[in-house]
C-alpha atoms as one frame of an Amber mdcrd trajectory, in Angstrom:
protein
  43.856  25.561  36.915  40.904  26.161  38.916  38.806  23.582  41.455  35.338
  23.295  40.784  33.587  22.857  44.641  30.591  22.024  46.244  28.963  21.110
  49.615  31.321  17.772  49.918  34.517  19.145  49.268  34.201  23.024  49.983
  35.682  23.275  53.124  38.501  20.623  52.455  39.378  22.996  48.935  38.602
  26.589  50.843  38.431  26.584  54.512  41.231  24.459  55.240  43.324  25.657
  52.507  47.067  26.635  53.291  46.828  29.334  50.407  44.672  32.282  49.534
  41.421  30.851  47.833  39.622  33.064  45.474  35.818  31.461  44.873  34.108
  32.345  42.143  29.890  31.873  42.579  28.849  31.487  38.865  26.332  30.222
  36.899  26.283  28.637  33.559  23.066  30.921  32.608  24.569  34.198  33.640
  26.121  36.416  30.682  28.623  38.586  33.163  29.334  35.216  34.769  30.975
  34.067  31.336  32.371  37.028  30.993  34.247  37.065  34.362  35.510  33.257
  33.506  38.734  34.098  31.280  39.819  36.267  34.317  39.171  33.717  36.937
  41.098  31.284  34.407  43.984  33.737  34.094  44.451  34.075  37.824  44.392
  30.560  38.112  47.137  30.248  35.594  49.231  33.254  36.917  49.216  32.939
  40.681  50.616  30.225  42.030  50.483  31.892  45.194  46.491  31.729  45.119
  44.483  28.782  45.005  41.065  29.182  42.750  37.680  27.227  42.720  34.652
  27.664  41.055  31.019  27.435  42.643  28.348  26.796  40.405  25.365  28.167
  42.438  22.780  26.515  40.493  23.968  23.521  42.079  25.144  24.766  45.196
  22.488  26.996  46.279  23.331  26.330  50.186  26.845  27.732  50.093  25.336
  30.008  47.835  22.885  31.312  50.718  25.576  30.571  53.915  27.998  32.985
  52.199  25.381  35.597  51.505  25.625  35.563  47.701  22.444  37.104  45.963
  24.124  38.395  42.833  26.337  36.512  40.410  29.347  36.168  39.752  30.450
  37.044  42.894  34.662  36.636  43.654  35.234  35.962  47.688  38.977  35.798
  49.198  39.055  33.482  52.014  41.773  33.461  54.012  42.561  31.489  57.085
  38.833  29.772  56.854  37.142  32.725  56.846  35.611  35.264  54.014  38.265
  38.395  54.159  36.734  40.554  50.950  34.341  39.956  48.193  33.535  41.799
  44.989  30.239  41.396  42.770  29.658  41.953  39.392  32.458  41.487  36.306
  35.932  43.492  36.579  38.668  43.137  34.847  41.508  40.940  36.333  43.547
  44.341  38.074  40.655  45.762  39.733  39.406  42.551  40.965  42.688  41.626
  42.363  42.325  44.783  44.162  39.392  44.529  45.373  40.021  41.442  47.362
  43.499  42.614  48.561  45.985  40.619  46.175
């Protein structure tokens, strides 16, 4: 299961995480955001490993704007309290996992 995130708990959930966090910046309006959610689900479900949260930008738009995001979704690894990879736009669940080194 995935953690939904904002400005009060973001870097409790991803910065001071023990695990790999994937964050997903979606929002509710976005059509290739929806699309991307059943992967970001599946992850959650598969990788134990790998923690997952979900940032609705909508309502976060300052972690939307410190982390650079001007395209939705967009999938960031952080690792160790810091960004490590990123990957924008909707892939399917291999080539994301790719993408951000997992």
């Amino acid at each position: 299961m995935y953690t939904e995130v904002n400005e009060n708990n973001f870097e409790e959930e991803v910065l001071r995480s023990e695990k790999p966090v994937i964050v997903d910046f979606w929002a509710e309006w976005c059509g290739p955001c929806r699309m991307m959610a059943p992967v970001i689900e599946e992850i959650s479900e598969e990788r134990e490993d790998i923690k997952v949260c979900k940032v609705n930008v909508d309502e976060c738009d300052g972690l939307a704007a410190e982390y650079s995001v001007s395209a939705i979704p967009t999938v960031m690894m952080f690792r160790d309290g810091k960004a490590v990879a990123t990957a924008v736009g909707y892939m399917e669940k291999d080539r994301l996992l790719e993408r951000l080194g997992v």
